[in-house]
KOLGU-399119 format. One record per atom (N, C-alpha, C): x, y, z; atom name; residue number from 1. Coordinates in steps of 0.1 Angstrom, whole numbers, always signed. Layout:
N
R       x       y       z   name   resi
R       X       Y       Z     CA    NUM
...
# end
This chain:
152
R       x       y       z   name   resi
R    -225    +344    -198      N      1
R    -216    +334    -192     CA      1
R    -222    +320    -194      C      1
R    -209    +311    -195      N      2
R    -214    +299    -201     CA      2
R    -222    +290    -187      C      2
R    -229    +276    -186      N      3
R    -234    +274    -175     CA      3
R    -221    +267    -170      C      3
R    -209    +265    -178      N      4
R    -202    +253    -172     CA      4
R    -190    +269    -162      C      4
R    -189    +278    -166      N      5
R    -184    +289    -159     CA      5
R    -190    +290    -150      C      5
R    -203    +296    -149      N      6
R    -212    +298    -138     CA      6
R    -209    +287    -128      C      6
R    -211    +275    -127      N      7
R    -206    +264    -117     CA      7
R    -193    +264    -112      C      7
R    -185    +269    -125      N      8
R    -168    +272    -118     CA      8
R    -170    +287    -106      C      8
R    -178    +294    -108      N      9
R    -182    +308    -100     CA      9
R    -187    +302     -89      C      9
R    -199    +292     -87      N     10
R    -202    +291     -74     CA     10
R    -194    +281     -69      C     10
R    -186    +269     -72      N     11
R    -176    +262     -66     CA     11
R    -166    +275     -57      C     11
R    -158    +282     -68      N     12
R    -154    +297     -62     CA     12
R    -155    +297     -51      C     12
R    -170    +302     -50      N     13
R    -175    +306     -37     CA     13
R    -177    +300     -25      C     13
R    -179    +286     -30      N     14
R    -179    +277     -15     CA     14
R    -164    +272     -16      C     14
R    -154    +267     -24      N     15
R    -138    +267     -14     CA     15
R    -136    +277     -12      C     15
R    -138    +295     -14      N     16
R    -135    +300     -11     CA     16
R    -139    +297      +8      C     16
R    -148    +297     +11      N     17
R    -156    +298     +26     CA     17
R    -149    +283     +32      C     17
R    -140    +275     +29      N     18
R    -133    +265     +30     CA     18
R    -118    +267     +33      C     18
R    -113    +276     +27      N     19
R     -98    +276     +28     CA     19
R     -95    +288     +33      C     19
R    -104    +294     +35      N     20
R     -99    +308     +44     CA     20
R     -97    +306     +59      C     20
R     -99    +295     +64      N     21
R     -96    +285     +80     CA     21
R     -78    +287     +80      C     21
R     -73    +289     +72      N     22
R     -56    +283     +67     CA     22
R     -53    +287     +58      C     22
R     -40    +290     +62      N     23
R     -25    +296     +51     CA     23
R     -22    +287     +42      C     23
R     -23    +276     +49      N     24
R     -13    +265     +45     CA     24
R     -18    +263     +30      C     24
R     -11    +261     +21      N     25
R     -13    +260      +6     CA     25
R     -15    +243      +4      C     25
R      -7    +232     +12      N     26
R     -16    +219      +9     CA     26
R     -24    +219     +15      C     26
R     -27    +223     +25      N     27
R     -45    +220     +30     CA     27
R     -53    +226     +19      C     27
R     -49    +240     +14      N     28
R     -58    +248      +5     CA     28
R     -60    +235     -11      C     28
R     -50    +230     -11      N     29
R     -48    +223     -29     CA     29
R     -59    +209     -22      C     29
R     -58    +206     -12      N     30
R     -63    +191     -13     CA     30
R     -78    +198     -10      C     30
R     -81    +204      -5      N     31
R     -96    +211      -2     CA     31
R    -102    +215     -18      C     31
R     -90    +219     -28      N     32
R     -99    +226     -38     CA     32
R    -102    +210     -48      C     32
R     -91    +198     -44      N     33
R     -87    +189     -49     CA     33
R    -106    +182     -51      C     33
R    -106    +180     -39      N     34
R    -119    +172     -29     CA     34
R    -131    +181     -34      C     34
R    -130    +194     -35      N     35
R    -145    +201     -35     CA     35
R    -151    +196     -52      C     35
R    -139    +199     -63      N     36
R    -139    +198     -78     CA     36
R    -143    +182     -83      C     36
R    -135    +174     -71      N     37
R    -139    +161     -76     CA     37
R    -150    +157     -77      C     37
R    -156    +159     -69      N     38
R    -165    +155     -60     CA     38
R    -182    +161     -65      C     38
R    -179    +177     -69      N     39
R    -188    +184     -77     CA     39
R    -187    +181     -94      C     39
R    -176    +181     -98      N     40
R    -176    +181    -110     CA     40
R    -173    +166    -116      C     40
R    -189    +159    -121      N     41
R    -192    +153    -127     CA     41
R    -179    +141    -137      C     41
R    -174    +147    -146      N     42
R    -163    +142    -158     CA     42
R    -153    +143    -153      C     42
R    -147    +144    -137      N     43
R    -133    +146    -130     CA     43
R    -129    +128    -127      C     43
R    -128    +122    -132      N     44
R    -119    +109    -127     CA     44
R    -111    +106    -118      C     44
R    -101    +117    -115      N     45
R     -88    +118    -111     CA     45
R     -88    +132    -108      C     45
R     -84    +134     -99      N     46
R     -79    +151     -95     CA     46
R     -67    +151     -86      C     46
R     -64    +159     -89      N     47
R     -50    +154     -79     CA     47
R     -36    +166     -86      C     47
R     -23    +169     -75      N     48
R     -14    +178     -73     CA     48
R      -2    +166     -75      C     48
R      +7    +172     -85      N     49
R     +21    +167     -89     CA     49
R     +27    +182     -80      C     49
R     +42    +176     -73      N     50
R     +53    +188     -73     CA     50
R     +66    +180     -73      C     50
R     +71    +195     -79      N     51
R     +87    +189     -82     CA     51
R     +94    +190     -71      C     51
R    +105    +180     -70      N     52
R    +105    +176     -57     CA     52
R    +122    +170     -60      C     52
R    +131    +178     -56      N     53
R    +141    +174     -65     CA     53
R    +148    +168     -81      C     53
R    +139    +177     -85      N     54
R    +142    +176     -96     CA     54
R    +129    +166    -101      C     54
R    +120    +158     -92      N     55
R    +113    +148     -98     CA     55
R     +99    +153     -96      C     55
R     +92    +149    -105      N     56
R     +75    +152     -97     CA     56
R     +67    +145     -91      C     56
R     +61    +145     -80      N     57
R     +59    +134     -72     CA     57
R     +45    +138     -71      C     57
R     +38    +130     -67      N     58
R     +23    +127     -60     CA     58
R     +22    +137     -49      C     58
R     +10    +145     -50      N     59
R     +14    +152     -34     CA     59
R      +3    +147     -25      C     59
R     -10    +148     -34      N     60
R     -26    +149     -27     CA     60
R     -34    +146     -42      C     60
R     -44    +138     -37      N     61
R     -53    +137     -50     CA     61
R     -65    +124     -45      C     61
R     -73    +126     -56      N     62
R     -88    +123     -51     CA     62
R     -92    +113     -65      C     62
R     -96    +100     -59      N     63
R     -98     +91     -76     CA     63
R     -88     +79     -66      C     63
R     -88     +65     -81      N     64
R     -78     +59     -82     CA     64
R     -66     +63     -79      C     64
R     -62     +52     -76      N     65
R     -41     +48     -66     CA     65
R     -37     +55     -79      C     65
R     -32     +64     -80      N     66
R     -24     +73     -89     CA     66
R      -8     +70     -89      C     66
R      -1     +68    -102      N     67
R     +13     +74    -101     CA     67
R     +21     +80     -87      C     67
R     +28     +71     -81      N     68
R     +38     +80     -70     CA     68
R     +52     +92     -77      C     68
R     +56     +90     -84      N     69
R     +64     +92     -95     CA     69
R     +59     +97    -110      C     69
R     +62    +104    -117      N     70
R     +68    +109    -133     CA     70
R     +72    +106    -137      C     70
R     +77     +99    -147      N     71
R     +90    +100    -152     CA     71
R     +96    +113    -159      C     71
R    +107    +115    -155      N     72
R    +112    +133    -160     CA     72
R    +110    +134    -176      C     72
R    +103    +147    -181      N     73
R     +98    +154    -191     CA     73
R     +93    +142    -197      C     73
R     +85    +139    -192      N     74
R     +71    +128    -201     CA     74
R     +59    +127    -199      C     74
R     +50    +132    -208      N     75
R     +39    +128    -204     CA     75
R     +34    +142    -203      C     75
R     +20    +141    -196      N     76
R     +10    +156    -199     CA     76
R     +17    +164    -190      C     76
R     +19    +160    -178      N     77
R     +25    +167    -165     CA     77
R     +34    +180    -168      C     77
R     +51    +166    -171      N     78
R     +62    +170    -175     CA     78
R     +60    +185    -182      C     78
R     +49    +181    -196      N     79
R     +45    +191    -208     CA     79
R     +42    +205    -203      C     79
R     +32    +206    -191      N     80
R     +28    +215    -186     CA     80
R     +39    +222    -179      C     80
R     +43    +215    -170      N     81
R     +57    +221    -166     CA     81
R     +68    +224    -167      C     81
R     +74    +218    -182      N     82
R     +81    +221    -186     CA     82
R     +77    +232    -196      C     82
R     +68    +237    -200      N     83
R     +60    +247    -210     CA     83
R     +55    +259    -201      C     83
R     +52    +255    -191      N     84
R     +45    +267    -186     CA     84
R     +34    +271    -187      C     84
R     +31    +260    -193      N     85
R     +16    +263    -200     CA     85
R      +3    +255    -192      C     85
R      -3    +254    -198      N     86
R     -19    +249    -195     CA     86
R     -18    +239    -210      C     86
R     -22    +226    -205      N     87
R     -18    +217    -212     CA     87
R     -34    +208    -215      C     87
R     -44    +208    -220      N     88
R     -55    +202    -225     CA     88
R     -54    +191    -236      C     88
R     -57    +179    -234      N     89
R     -50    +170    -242     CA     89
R     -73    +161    -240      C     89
R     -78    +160    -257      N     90
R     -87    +154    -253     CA     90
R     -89    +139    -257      C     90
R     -79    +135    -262      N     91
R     -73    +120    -263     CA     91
R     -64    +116    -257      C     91
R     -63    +108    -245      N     92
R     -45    +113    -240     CA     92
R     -42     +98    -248      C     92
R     -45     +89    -256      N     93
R     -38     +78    -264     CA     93
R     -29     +85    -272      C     93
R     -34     +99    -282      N     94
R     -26    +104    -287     CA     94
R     -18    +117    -281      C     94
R     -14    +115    -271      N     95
R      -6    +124    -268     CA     95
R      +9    +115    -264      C     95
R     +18    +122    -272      N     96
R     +33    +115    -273     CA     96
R     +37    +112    -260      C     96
R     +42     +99    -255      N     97
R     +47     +99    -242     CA     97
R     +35     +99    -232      C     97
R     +24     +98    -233      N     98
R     +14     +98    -224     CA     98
R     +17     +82    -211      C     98
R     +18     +91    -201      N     99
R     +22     +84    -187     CA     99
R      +3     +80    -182      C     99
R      -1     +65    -183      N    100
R     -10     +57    -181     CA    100
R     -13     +48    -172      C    100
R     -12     +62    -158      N    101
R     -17     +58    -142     CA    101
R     -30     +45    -136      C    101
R     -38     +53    -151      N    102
R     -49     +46    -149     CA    102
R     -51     +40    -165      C    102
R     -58     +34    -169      N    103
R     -60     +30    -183     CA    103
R     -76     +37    -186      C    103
R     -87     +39    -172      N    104
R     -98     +46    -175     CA    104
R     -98     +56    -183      C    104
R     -85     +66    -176      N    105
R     -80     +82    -180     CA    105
R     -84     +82    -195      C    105
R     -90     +93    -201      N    106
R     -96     +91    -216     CA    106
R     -91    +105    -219      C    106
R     -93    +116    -209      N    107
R     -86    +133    -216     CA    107
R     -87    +137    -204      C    107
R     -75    +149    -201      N    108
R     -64    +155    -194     CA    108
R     -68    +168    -194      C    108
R     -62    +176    -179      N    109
R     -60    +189    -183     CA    109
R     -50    +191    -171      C    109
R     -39    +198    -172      N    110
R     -29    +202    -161     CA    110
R     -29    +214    -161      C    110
R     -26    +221    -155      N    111
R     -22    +239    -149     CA    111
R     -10    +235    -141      C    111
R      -1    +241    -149      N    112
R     +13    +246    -134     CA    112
R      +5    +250    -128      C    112
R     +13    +250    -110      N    113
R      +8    +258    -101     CA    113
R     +21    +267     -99      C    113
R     +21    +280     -93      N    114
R     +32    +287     -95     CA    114
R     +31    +292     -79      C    114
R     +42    +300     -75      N    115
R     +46    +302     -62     CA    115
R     +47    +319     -62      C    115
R     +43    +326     -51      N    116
R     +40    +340     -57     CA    116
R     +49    +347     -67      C    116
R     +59    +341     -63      N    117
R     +72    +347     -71     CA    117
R     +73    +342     -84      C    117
R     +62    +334     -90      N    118
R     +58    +333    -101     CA    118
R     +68    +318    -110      C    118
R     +73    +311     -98      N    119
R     +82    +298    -103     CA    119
R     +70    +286    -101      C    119
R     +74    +278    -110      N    120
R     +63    +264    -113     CA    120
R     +66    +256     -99      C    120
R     +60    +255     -90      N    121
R     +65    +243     -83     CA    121
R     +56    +231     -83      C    121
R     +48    +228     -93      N    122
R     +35    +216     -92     CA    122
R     +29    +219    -106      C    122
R     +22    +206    -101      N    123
R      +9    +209    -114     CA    123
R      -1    +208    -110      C    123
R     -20    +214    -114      N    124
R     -28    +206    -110     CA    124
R     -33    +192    -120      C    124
R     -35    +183    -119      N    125
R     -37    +171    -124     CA    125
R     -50    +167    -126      C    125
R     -60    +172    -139      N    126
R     -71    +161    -141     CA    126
R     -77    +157    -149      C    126
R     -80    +143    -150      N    127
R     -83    +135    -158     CA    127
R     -95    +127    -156      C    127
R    -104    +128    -171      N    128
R    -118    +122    -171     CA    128
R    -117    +111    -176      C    128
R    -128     +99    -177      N    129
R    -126     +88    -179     CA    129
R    -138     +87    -192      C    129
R    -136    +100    -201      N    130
R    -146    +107    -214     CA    130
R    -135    +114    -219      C    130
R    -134    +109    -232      N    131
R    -127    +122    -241     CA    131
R    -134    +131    -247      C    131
R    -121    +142    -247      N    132
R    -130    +154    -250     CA    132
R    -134    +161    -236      C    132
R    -128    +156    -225      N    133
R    -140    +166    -215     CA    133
R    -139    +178    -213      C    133
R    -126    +183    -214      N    134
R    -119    +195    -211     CA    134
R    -120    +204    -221      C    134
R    -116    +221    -218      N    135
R    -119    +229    -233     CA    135
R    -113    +243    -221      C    135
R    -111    +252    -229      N    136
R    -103    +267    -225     CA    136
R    -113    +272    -215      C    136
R    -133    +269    -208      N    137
R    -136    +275    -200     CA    137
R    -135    +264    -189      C    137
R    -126    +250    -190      N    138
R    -123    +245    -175     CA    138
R    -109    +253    -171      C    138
R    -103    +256    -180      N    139
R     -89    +264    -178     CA    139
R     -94    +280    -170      C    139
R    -103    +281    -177      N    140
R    -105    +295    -170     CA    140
R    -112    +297    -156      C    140
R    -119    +285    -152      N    141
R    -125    +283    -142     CA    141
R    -116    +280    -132      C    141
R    -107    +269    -129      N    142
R    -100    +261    -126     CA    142
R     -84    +271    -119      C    142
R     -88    +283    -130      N    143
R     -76    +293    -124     CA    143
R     -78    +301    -121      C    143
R     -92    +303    -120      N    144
R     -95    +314    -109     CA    144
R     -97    +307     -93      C    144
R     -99    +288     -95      N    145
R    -101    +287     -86     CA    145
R     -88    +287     -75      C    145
R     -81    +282     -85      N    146
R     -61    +278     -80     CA    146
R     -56    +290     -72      C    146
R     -66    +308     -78      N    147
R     -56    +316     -73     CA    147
R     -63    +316     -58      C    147
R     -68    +306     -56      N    148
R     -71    +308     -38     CA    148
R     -63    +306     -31      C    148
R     -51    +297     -34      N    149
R     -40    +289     -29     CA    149
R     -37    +299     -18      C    149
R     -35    +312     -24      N    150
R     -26    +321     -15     CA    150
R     -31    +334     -12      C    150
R     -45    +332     -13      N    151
R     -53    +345     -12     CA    151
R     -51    +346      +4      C    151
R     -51    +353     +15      N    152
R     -54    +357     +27     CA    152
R     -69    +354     +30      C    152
# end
């Protein structure tokens, strides 16, 4: 296991011992929001988009005055959300339609967040102020950490 995994394992372990206090899924998102920032070094920006009438809005996030607003299907967010996918972008100059909250923001990574019943209702949002920061074992860390949201 890689060392940057291993660190996503022991993060794991301490929000786990954090969000088990509460059900509530935004206390659990701004707790995982705050622990990630805060530990992980190349995080700039961390922070939760949800769709919110049709729009995606700001919910909770840790960094610079961020975006209150989306604009609909633009940008890394939108991508992730409207894909379904896991969205790693390590230039965001070159990513088409890139929405430019901050001008620091240098590379991206979003995760829908899904609702048990498995519908997108968010995204998680974060961006380093280094390109290149992101790669498939922040995705894999990052979504083991997410599935706390709703663990009991």
């Amino acid at each position: 296991m890689s060392k940057k995994l291993e660190k996503y394992d022991r993060l794991y372990e301490q929000i786990a011992g954090y969000v088990g206090t509460t059900k509530d899924i935004w206390a659990r998102l701004a707790t995982i929001e705050a622990v990630l920032h805060h530990k992980m070094p190349a995080f700039f920006w961390t922070g939760v988009y949800v769709l919110s009438e049709g729009e995606l809005v700001v919910r909770s996030y840790q960094g610079p005055v961020a975006c209150q607003k989306l604009k609909a299907h633009t940008g890394v967010c939108w991508a992730a959300i409207d894909s379904d996918q896991t969205i790693i972008v390590g230039d965001v100059e070159a990513f088409p339609g890139h929405i430019a909250c901050n001008p620091k923001s240098k590379s991206e990574i979003v995760i829908p967040l899904k609702d048990r019943e498995g519908t997108v209702f968010g995204c998680l949002d974060i961006d380093s102020d280094m390109e290149g920061a992101f790669d498939r074992e922040d995705e894999q860390g990052l979504k083991k950490i997410l599935g706390l949201i709703f663990e009991v």
